[in-house]
C-alpha positions as CSV (number, residue, x, y, z in Angstrom):
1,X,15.5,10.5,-5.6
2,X,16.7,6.9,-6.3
3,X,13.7,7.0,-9.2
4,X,15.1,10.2,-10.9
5,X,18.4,8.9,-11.1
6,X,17.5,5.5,-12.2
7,X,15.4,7.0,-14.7
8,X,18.2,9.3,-16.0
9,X,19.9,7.4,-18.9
10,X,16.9,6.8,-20.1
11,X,14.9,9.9,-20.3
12,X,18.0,12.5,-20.4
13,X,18.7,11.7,-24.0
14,X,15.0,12.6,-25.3
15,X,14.9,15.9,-23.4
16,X,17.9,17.2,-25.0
17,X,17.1,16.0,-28.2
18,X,13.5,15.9,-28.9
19,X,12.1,18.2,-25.5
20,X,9.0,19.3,-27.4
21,X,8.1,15.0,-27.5
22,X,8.2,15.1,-23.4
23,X,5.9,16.0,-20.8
24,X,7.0,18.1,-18.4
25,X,7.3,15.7,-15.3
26,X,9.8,13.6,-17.2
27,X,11.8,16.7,-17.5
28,X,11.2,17.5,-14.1
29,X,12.8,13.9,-13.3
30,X,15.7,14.9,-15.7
31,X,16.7,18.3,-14.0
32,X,16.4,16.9,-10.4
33,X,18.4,13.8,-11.1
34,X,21.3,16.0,-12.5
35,X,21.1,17.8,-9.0
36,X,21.7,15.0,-7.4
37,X,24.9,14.3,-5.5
38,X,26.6,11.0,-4.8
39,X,26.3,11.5,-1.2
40,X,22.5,12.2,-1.7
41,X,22.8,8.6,-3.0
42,X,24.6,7.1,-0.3
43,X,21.8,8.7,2.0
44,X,19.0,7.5,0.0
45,X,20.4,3.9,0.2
46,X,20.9,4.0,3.3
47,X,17.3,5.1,4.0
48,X,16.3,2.4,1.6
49,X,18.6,-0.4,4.0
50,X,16.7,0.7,6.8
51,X,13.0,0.2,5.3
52,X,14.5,-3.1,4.1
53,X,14.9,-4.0,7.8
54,X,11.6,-2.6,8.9
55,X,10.0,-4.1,6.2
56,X,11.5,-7.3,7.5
57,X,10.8,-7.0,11.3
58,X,6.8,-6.1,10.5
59,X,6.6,-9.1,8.0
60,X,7.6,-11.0,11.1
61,X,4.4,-10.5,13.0
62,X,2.0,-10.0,9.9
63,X,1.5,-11.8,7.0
64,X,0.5,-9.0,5.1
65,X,0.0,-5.4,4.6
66,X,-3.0,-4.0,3.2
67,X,-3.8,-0.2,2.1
68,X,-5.5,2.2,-0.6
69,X,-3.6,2.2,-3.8
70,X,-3.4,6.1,-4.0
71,X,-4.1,8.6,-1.6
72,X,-7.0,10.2,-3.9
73,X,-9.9,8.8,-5.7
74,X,-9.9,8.8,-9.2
75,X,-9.4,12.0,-11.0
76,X,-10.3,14.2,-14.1
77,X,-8.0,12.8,-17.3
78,X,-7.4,16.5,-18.0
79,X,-5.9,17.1,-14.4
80,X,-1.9,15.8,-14.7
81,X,-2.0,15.0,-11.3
82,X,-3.8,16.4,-7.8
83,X,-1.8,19.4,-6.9
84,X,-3.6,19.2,-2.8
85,X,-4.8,16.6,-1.0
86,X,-7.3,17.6,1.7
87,X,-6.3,21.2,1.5
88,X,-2.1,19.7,1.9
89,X,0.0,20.8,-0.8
90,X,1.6,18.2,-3.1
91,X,5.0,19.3,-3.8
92,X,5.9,17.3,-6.5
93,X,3.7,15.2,-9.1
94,X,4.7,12.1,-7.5
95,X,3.8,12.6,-4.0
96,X,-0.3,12.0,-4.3
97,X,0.8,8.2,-4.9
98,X,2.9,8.5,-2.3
99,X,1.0,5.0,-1.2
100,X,2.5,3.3,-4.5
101,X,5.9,4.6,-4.0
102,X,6.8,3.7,-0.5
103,X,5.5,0.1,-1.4
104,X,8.2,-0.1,-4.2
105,X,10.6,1.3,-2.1
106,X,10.1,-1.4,0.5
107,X,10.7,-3.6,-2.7
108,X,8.3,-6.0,-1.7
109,X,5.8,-7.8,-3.6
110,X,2.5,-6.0,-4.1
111,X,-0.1,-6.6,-6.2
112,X,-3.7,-3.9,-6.7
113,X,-6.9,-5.5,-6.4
114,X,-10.5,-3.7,-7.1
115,X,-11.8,-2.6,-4.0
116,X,-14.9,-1.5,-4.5
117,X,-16.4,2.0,-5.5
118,X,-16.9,5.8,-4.1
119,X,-20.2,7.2,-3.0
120,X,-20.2,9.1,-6.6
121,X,-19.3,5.6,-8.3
122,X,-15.5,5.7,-8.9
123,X,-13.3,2.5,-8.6
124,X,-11.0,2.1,-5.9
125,X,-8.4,0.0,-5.0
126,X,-6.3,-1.9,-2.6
127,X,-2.5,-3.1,-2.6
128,X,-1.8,-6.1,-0.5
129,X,1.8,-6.5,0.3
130,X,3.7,-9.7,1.0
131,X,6.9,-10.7,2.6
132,X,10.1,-10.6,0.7
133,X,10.5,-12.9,-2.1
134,X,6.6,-14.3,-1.6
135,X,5.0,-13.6,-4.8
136,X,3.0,-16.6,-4.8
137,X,1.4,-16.0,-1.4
138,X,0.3,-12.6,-2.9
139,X,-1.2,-13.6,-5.8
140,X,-2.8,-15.7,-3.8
141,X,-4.5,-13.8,-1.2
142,X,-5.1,-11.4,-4.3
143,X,-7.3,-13.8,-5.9
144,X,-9.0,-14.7,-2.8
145,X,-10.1,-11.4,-2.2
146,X,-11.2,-10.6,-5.5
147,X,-13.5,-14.3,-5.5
148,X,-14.7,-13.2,-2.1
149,X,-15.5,-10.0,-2.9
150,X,-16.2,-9.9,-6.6
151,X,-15.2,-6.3,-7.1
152,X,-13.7,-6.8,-9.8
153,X,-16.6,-7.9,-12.3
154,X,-18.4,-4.9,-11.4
155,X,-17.7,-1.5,-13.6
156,X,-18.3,2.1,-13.2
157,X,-20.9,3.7,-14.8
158,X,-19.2,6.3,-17.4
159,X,-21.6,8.6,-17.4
160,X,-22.2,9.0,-21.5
C-alpha cells in the first residue's frame, strides 16, 4: 500500500496521458493507490513502526538475516510474473517477491548475492540483511560470501 501511494505522482500522470505507453501493473498501482484512504495510511505506518521495532529487537541477538531473494526460481521472460506458487495463488503481481518486499519494508540494509544454481541450472540468490544504518558491515559479509563461495564467476548455461 505505502508503495502504490509513494509511487502515485509519479506514474498517475502517464496513465492518464499516455495509458497505451504503460504496462498494466503500473496501472494497477495507479488505481489501487487512488483507493486508498488516509486512515489505510495511518495503519500501514503503524504496521511499518512495529516491524521497525522487531527489526530492532532480532538485530539484537543476530548479526544478520539471511534468505532467498524471491520465493520462485527464475522464470520464463514471457511470463509477467508467477500467478501460483506451489499450487498458492498470488493475488497480486507483487506478492511472488514477497521476500524482496518485506526486506524493504523493514528498511534495512540488504544487499543480493549469487547463491548458487537449481538442479536445471538457473541462478539463485540470497539477501543478507544488516542492522539499521550498517551498510558497511553488509557489504562486507556480502563480499565474503561471494570470495568464499565464488558463485558469482560462474554463469548459467543459456541454452542456445
Amino acid at each position: 500500500m505505502l508503495r502504490f501511494a509513494a509511487n502515485h505522482p509519479q506514474y498517475a500522470p502517464l496513465v492518464r496521458e499516455r495509458p497505451e505507453w504503460v504496462k498494466d501493473t503500473i496501472k494497477y498501482e495507479v488505481t489501487q493507490a487512488e483507493r486508498i484512504t488516509g486512515a489505510d495510511i495511518g495503519r500501514a505506518l503503524a504496521r511499518q513502526a512495529r516491524m521497525y521495532e522487531q527489526s530492532r529487537q532480532f538485530f539484537e541477538r543476530y548479526d544478520y538475516f539471511v534468505l532467498p531473494v524471491t520465493q520462485v526460481s527464475p522464470f520464463d521472460v514471457n511470463v509477467p510474473y508467477p500467478t501460483q506458487i506451489n499450487g498458492m495463488p498470488m493475488t497480486t503481481y507483487v506478492d511472488w517477491m514477497r521476500s524482496c518486499w518485506y526486506i524493504t519494508f523493514m528498511a534495512n540494509p540488504a544487499i543480493s548475492v549469487p547463491a548458487g544454481f537449481t538442479s536445471s541450472g538457473l541462478p539463485v540468490g540470497i539477501q543478507i540483511v544488516g542492522r539499521h544504518r550498517d551498510e558497511w558491515s553488509v557489504l562486507q559479509i556480502a563480499y565474503a560470501f561471494e570470495q568464499a563461495t565464488r558463485h558469482g564467476t560462474r554463469r548459467p548455461s543459456l541454452g542456445v
